[in-house]
N, C-alpha and C positions, 0 to 999 in steps of 0.2 A: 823550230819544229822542222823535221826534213819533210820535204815533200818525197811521196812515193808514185811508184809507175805503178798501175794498174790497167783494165782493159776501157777506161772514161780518159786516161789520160789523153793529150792529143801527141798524134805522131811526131812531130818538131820537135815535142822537148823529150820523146823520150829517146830520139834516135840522136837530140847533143849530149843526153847524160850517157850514153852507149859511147858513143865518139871520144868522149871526154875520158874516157876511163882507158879506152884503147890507147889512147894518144899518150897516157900517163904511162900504163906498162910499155907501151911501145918505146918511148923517151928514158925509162927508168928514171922519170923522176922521184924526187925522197919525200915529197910533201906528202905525208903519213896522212894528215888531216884531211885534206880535197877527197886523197881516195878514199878512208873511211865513211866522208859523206858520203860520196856516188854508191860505195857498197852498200851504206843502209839502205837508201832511196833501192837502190834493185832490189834488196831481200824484201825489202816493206812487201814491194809490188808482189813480189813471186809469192812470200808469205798472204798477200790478201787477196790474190789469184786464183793461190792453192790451195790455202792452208795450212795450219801446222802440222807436219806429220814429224814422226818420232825420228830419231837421228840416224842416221845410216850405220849400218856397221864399219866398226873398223878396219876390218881386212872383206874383201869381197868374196866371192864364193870363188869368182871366175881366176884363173892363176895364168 
């Protein structure tokens, strides 16, 4: 089960899964799988933060 960030999380682990994910794009590493975890873990968070809201459009108004 992934653990997710929310606003109970404590700051140290969610400021390595931020670190860890920068480190990966910043690297261009190809391990698909690490950054899929670290993205679930952020969306959980922002998802149970936020909530779900309905999806963006695809093109924005702004041009």
């Amino acid at each position: 089960m992934t653990r997710h960030i929310d606003q109970y999380s404590d700051n140290v682990h969610s400021q390595a899964v931020i670190a860890r994910l920068y480190d990966i794009a910043r690297n261009g590493d190809t391990d698909g799988s690490e950054l899929r975890e670290l993205d679930a873990e952020i969306q959980a968070g922002l998802a149970a933060a936020y909530g779900e809201s309905e999806p963006l459009p695809e093109h924005s108004m702004a041009a």
